[in-house]
N, C-alpha and C positions, 0 to 999 in steps of 0.2 A: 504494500500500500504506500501511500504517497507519506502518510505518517514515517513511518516505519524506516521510507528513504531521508527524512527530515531527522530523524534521531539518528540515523548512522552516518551523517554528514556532522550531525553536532559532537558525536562521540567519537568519531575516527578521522576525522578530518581536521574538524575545529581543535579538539581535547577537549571538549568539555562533559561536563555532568551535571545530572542533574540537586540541584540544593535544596530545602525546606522552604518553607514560607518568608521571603524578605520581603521587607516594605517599599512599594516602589514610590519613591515621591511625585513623580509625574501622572501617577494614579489617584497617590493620595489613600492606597490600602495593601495588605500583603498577599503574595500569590507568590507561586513556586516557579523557582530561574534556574534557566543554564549559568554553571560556575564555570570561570579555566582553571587554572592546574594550581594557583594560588586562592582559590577558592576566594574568587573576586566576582560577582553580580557582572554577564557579561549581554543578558539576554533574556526575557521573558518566556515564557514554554509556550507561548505564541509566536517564536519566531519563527520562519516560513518562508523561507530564500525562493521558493515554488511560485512564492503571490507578492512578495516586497522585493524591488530593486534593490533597495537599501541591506537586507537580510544577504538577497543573492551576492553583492559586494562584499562582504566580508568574507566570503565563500574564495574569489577575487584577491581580494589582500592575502589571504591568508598563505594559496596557490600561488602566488606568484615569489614568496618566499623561499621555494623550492623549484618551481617550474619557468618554463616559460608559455607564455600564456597568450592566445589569440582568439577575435571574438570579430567576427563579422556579419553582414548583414546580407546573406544571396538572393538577390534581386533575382534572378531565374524560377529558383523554386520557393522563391518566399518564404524564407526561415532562418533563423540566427545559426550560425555553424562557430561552436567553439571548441577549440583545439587546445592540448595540454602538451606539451614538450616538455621531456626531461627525464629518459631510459622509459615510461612509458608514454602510450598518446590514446586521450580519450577527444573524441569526435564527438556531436550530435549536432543534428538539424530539427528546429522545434518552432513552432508559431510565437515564444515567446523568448525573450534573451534570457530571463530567469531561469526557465524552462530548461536550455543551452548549457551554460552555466553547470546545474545541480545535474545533471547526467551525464555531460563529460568529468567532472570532479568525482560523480560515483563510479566511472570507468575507469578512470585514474587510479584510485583506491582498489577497485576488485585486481588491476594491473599488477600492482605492487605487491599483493600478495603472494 
């Protein structure tokens, strides 16, 4: 499921996990977050690189850390084509660049294994 691919991008990718109830102040209440590895508040368990530019860019920072990183637009078949370089290469073509993004980073990851 699309879940399922969201938690193993936050867990094998990003490092993070999941923490207890913190306060978020731009809520103004507490609800349960992804931590990184110093167990630091990095992301709401709303986050969803799937549906947020913003989400999918960290996904981005993160890969480009290690990879080299390419993201275009093909005008032929109308779809984002992004490309991962770096001993391995995930490719997809998807209606949306988010979309692009979280499925070459999870081909990336199955690569590495």
């Amino acid at each position: 499921t699309q879940q399922e691919k969201i938690e193993k991008l936050a867990r094998e990718l990003m490092g993070w996990h999941k923490g207890k109830n913190h306060f978020i102040s731009t809520k103004g209440h507490y609800e349960k977050v992804w931590l990184n590895e110093k167990s630091e508040t990095v992301a709401t368990l709303e986050w969803n690189p799937y549906e947020h530019i913003a989400d999918a860019w960290m996904i981005v920072e993160k890969l480009i850390q290690k990879y080299v990183f390419t993201l275009d637009y093909d005008y032929i078949g109308e779809c984002w084509a992004c490309t991962i370089f770096g001993g391995q290469q995930g490719f997809t073509g998807h209606g949306s660049v988010q979309e692009a993004i979280c499925e070459a980073a999870l081909r990336t990851l199955e690569e590495a294994k």
